[in-house]
C-alpha positions in Angstrom: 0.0 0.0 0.0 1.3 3.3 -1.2 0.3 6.8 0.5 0.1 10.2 -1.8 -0.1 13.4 -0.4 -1.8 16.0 -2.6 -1.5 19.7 -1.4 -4.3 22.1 -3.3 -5.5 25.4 -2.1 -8.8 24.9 -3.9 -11.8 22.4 -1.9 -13.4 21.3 -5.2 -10.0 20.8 -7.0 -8.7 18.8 -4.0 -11.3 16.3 -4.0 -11.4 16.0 -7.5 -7.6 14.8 -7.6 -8.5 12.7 -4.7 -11.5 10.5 -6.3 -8.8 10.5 -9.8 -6.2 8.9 -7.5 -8.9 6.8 -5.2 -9.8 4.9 -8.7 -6.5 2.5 -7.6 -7.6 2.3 -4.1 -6.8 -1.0 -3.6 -3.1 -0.1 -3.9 -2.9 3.9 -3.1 -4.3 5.6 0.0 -4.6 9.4 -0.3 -4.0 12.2 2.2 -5.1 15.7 1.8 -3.7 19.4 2.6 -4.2 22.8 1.6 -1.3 24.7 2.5 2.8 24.2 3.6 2.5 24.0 7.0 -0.1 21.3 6.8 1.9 19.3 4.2 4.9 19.6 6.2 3.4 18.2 9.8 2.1 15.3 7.1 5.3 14.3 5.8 7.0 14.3 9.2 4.4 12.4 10.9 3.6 10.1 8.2 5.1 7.6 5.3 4.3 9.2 2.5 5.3 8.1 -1.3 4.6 10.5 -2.9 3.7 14.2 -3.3 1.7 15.6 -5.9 1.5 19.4 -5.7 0.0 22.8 -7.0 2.1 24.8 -9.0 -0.5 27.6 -7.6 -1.1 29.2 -4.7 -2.9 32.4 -3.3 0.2 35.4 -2.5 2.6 33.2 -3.9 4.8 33.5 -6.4 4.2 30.3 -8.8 5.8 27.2 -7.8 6.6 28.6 -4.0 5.2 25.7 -2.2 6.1 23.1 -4.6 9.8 24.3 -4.2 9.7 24.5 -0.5 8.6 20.5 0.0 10.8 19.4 -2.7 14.0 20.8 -1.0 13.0 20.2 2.3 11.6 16.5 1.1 14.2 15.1 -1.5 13.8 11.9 -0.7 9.9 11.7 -1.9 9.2 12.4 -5.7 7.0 15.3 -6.4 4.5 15.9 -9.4 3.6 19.6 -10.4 -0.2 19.8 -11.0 -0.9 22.8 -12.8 -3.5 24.5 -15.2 -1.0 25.7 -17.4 2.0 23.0 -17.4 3.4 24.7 -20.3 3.8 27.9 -18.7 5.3 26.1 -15.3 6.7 22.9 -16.6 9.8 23.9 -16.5 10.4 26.0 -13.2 8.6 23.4 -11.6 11.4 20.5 -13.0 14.2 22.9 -12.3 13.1 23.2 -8.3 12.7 19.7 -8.0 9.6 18.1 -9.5 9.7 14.9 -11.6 7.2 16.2 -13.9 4.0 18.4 -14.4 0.2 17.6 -15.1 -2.2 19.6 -16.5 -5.9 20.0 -14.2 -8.3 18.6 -14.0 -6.3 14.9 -13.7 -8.4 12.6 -16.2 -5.7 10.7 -17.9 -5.3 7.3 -17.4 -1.8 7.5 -17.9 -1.2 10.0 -15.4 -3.0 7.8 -13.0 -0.4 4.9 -14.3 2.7 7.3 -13.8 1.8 8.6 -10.2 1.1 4.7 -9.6 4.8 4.2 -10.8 6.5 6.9 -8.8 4.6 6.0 -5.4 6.3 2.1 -6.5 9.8 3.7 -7.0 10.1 6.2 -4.5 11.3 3.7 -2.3 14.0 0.8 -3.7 13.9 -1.1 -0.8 15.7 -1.4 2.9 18.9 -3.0 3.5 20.1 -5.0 6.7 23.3 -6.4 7.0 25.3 -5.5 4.6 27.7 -2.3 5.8 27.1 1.3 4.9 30.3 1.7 3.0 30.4 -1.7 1.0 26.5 0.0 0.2 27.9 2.9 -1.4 31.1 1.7 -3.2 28.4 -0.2 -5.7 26.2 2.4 -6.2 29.5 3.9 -7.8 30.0 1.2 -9.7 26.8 1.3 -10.9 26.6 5.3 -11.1 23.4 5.1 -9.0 21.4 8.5 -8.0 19.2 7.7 -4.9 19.4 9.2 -0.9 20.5 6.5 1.6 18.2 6.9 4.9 20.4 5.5 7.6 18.9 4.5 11.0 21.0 3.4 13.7 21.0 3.2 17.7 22.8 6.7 17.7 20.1 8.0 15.2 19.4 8.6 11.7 20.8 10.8 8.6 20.6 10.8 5.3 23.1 10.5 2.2 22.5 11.6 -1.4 24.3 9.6 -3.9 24.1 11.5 -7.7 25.3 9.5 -10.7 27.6 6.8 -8.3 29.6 10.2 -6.4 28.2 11.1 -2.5 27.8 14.7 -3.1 26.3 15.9 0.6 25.4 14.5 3.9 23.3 15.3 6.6 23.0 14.1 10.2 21.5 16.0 13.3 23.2 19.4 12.8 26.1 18.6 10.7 26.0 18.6 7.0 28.7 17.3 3.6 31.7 15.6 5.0 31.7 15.8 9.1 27.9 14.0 8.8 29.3 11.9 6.6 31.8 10.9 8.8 29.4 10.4 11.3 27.3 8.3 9.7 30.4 5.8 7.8 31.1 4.9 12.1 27.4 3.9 12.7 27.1 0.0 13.5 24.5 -2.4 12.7 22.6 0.0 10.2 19.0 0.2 8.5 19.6 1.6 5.3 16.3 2.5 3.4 17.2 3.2 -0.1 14.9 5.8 -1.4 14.8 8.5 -4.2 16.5 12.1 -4.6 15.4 14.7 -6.4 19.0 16.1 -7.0 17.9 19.4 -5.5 21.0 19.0 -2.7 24.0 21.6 -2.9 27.2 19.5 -3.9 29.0 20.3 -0.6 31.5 16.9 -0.9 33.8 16.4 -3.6 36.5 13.7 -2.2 36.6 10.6 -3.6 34.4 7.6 -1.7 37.7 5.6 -1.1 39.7 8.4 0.8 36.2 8.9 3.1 35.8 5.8 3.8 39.5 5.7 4.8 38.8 8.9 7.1 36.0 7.8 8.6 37.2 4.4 9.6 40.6 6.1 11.3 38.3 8.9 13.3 36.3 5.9 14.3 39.2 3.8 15.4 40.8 6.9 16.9 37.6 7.6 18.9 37.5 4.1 20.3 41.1 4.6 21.9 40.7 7.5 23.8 37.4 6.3 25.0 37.4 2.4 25.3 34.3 0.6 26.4 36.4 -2.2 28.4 35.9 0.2 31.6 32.2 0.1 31.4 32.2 -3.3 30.7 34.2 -4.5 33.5 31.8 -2.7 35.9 30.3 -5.2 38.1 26.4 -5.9 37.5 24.4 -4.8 40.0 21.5 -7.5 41.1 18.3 -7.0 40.2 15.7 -6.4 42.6 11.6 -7.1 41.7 8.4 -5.5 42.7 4.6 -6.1 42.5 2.6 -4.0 40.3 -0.4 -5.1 41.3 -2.7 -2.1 42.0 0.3 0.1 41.6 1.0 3.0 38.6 4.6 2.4 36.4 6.8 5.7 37.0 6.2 6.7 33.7 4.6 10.0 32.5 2.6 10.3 29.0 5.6 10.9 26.4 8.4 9.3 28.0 10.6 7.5 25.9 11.6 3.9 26.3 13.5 1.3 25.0 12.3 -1.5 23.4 13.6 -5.0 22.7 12.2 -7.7 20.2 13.9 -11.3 20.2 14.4 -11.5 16.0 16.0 -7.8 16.6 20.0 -7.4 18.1 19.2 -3.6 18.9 17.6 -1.5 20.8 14.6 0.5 19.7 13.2 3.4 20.7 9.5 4.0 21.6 6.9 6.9 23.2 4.5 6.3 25.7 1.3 7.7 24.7 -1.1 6.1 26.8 -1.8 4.3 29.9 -4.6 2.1 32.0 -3.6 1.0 35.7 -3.7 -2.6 36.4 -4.7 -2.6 32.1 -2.7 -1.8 29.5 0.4 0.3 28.1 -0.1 2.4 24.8 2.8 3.1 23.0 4.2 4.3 19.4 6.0 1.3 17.2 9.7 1.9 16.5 10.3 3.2 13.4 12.2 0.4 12.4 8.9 -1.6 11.5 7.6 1.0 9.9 10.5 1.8 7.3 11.3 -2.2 6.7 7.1 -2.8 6.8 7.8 -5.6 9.0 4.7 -7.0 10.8 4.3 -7.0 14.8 2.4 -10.0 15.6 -0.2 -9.5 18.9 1.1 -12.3 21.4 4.7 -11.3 21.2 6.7 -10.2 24.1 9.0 -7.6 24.4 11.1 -6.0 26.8 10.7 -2.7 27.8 13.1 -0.6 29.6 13.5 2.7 31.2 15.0 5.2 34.0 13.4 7.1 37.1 15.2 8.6 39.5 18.5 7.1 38.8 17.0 3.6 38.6 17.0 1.3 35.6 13.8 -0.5 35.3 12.7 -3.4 33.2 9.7 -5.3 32.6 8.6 -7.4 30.0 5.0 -7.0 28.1 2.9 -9.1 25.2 1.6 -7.2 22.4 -2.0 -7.2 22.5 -3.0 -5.4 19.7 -1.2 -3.6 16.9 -3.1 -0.1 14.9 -1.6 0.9 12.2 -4.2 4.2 11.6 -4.4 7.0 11.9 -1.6 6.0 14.1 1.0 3.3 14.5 0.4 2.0 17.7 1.3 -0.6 19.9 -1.5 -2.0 23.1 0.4 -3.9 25.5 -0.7 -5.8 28.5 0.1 -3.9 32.1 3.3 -5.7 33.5 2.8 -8.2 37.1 6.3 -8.1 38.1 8.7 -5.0 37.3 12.6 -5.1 38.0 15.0 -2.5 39.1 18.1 -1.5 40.2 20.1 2.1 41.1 22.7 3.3 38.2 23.9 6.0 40.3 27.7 6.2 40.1 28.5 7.0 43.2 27.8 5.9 46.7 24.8 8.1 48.3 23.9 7.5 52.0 20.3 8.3 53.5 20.4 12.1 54.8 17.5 14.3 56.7 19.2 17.5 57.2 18.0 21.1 56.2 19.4 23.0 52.9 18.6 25.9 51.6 17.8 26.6 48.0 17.9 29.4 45.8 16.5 30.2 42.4 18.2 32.5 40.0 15.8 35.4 40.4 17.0 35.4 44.0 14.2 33.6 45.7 15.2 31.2 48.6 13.7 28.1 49.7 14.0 25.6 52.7 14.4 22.1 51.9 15.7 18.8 53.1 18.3 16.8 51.7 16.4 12.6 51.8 20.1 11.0 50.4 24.0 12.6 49.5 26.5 11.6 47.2 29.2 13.3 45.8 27.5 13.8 42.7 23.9 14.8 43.6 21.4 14.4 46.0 17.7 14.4 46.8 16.2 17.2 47.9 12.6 17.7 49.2 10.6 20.9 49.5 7.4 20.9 51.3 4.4 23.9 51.7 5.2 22.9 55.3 8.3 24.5 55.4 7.4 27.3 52.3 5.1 30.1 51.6 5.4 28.8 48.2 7.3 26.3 46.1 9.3 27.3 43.2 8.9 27.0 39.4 10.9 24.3 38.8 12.2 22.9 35.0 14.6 20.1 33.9 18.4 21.1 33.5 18.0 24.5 35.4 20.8 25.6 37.7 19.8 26.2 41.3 22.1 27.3 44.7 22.5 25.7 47.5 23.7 25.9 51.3 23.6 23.7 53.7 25.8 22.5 56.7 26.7 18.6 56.9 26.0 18.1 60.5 28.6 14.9 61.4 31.4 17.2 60.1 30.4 20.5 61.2 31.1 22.0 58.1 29.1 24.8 55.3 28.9 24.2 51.8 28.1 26.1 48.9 26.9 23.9 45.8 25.1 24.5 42.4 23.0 21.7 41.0 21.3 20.9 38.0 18.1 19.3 38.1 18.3 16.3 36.3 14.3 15.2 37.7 11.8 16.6 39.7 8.3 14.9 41.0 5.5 17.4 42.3 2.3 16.9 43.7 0.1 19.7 46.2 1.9 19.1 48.8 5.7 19.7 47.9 8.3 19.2 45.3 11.4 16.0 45.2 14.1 17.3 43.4 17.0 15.0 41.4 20.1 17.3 41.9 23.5 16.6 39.8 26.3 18.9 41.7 28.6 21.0 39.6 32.3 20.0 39.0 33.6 23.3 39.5 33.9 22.8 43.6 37.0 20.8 44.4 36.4 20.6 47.9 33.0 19.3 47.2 33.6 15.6 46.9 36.3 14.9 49.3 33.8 17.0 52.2 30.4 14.7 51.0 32.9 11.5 51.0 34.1 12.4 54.4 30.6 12.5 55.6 29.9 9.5 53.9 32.4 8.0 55.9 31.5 9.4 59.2 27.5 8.0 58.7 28.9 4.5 57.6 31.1 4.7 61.3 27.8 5.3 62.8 
């Protein structure tokens, strides 16, 4: 099944391209909108195969929109529809389209064509085979197509024109250092899909002498920063817990990681729903969705995610799978759920008072639940406030407090790594600065005094 977006200003010329393209509705499913910013939230939230756009628009110059989605979307082929294709035939095959038809769409042949460009904007997705054996044959074979990469770190796309990479893109980066980037990835999706050749030639070096590059930075990177230290990190046990009447720590949106037995990775999901004591409601990893690989309902899966500097784990069965509007998966509300504390440092329980300060100057009295030398827990109750403060993720707050055993003031800024609020007061997930190098060996010397006692 193929999806076509058509963007058209005009309500009766919209649905007239829509029955024209609904007369293969057995293989083509048609989506509709009226103006960029429509099309755009479209093509970001959906697969879509193909575009087939107005060359027209009201206080527009002609062509404006088609332009727009065919630089921004090179990797799905775009049609010009126009009432005059002679007139913008050509500007709208020099921004980017793949052709132009003339309103009102009658032609069987057109029908045939936008059939045929749906089929081909998409060659097919690759698994196993690395990214750089990938692209030295589509220079052999002079191949024009973009390469969308997925990977645990992410995803980013290369464009391939005639066999030569001519640009890259990854998060922020673009030509050469994405490129580099994405040649270190390991254990790749690669979607093969079409390019529009609309992309600024911003690499010129031959394949072979990348490929070279890329493979020293990688090496290079994995010397200065081996994994053997993580790895020999001794596994903590896990520990278990009913769930039985009792809520998951989870909040709508959270992301989690996902793990399917036929899969070696990692995949990432969204929470989007939840039942108590019912059922979980989540988005399916993309990777199903670009490889169109089917989730059976019955299958079980791990799921995995942190809270308050605790790894949890539990695994789920898939009871149902929706595929519209949304791709969703249901799955059945876990029994049993396993933890255990990732923090890297030892903390020891605390109840002593701290007070904290916001950066528009406002203090509050608190009480520090647990220390470490890299953060703490901090409580702050109406109880001990007039008011609690406003209170976001990664802000920078002050902090004084004496540590009692030792007799001794500190000073600290922390960054709030998590908070958890409810009427009655606010728990606060503090990481300390760095910048204090008195800091850790005071906390550890009050470590060590609480363990004595």
């Amino acid at each position: 099944m193929k999806t076509i977006l058509i963007v058209e200003p005009l309500v009766a010329e919209l649905e007239s391209q829509m029955n024209f393209c609904r007369r293969r509705s057995d293989n083509l499913t048609v989506v509709p909108a009226r103006d960029l910013d429509k099309s755009r939230m479209l093509l970001r939230e959906r697969q879509i195969d193909l575009i087939l756009c107005s060359t027209s628009f009201p206080d527009e110059e002609r062509c404006q929109t088609l332009e727009a989605l065919a630089r921004e979307f090179p990797y799905i082929p775009l049609l010009g529809i126009s009432e005059a294709p002679d007139q913008d035939s050509e500007n709208a095959q020099s921004a980017g389209a793949c052709g132009c038809f003339e309103k009102p769409l009658k032609n069987d042949l057109h029908l045939e064509k936008i059939y045929d460009l749906a089929e081909a904007s998409n060659a097919g997705t690759i698994q196993g085979i690395p990214l750089h054996s990938l692209l030295q044959m589509h220079e052999n074979d002079g191949q024009t197509c973009t390469l969308h990469i997925f990977s645990a770190a992410g995803d980013g796309y290369i464009y391939v024109e005639d066999g030569s990479v001519i640009n890259a893109e990854v998060d922020e980066l673009s030509g050469e250092e994405a490129f580099y980037r994405l040649i270190s990835w390991d254990e790749v999706i690669i979607d093969i899909k079409y390019y529009n050749r609309t992309r600024s030639p911003e690499i010129s070096t031959p394949l072979i002498t990348m490929i070279m590059e890329g493979f020293r930075r990688k090496d290079e990177r994995l010397e200065l920063d081996p994994q053997a230290i993580s790895l020999a990190r001794p596994k903590q046990k896990l520990q278990q817990a009913s769930m039985a009447g009792m809520r998951l720590a989870l909040n709508i949106g959270q992301v989690l990681n996902v793990e399917f037995e036929a899969i070696d990775s990692t995949l990432e999901s969204i929470l989007v729903g939840m039942i108590t004591d019912h059922l979980l409601i989540i988005t399916t990893p993309s990777h199903f969705i670009v490889t169109e690989t089917e989730i059976r309902p019955g299958q079980v899966i791990v799921v995995k995610f942190t809270h308050m500097e605790k790894l949890f784990l539990f695994r789920a069965r898939v009871s149902r799978v929706l595929n519209t509007p949304r791709n969703l998966l249901f799955l059945g509300y876990p029994s049993v759920i396993h933890f255990h504390d990732i923090r890297k440092t030892e903390r020891a329980a605390a109840a002593f008072p701290c007070s904290l300060k916001t950066k528009d100057g406002k203090e509050f009295n608190g009480i520090f639940k647990d220390i470490s030398s890299s953060g703490a827990l901090l409580k702050l109750t109406l109880k001990d406030n007039d008011s609690l403060p406003e209170i976001d993720i990664a802000q920078w707050v002050s902090l004084s407090c004496s540590l009692p055993e030792i007799d001794e003031q500190l000073e600290l800024v922390g960054l709030v790594k998590n908070f958890k609020k409810d009427e009655r007061g606010i728990q606060l997930g503090l990481e300390f600065s760095t910048s204090y190098p008195e800091l850790e060996q005071s906390i550890n010397r009050y470590l060590k005094t609480v363990k004595r006692g």
